[in-house]
C-alpha positions in Angstrom: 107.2 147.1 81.4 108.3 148.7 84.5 110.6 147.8 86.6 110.3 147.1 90.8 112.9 146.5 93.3 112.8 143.9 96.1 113.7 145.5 99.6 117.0 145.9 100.9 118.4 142.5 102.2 119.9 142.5 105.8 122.2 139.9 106.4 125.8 138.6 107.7 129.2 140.0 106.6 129.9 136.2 106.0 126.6 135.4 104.0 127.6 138.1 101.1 131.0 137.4 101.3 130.1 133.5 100.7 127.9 135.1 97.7 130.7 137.0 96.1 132.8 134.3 96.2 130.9 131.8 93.9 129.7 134.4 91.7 130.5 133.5 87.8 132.7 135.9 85.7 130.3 138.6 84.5 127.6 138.0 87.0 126.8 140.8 90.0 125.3 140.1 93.4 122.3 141.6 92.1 121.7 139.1 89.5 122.5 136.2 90.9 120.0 137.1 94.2 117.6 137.8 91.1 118.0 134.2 89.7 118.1 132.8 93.2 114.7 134.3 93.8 113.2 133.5 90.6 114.3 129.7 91.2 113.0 129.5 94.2 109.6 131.0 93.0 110.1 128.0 90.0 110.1 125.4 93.3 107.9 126.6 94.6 105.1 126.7 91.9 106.2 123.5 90.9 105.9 121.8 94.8 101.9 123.4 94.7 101.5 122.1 91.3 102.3 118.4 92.8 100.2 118.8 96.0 97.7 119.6 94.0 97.8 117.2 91.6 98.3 114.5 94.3 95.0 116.1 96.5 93.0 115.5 93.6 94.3 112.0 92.7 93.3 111.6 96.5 89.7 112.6 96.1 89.2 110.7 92.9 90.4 107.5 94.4 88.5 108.3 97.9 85.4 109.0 95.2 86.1 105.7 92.8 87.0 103.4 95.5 90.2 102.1 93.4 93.4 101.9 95.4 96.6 101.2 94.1 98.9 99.6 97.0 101.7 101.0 98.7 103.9 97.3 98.1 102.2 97.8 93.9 104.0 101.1 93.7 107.1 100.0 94.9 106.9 96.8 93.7 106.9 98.5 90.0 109.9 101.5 90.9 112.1 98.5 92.1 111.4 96.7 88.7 112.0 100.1 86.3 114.8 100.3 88.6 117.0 97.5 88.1 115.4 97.4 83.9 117.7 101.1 84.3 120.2 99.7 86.2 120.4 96.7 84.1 120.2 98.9 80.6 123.7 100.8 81.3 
């Protein structure tokens, strides 16, 4: 496969300095901006993935008529939540 190259990035003196700084031994600017970018791709795939899947849990509950309530949901994370709290 061939390779691409993003475009040159403009920023501050202070922004790539910042960079440098927490750079891990062996890595270079240009892979960690690589690994930023593809993480932030990751997110961002992921956040559509979840809008969709909550649109269309939308439109089946608007199509089926079946609710679940607001004080339901949170009535059922505050119980897995202290069951966790209560299992450490």
């Amino acid at each position: 496969m061939k390779t691409a190259t993003f475009p040159p990035l403009r920023t501050t003196p202070e922004l790539r300095q910042a960079a440098e700084q927490i750079l891990e031994e062996g890595e270079t600017l240009s892979s960690f901006v690589e690994q930023a970018i593809r993480e932030s791709i990751e997110r961002r795939q992921h956040r559509q993935e979840f809008i969709a899947r909550g649109l269309l849990s939308r439109d089946n509950a608007r199509q089926s008529g079946k609710y679940v309530s607001a004080d339901n949901v949170i009535g059922r994370l505050e119980k897995m939540l202290a069951s966790a709290k209560g299992g450490q």
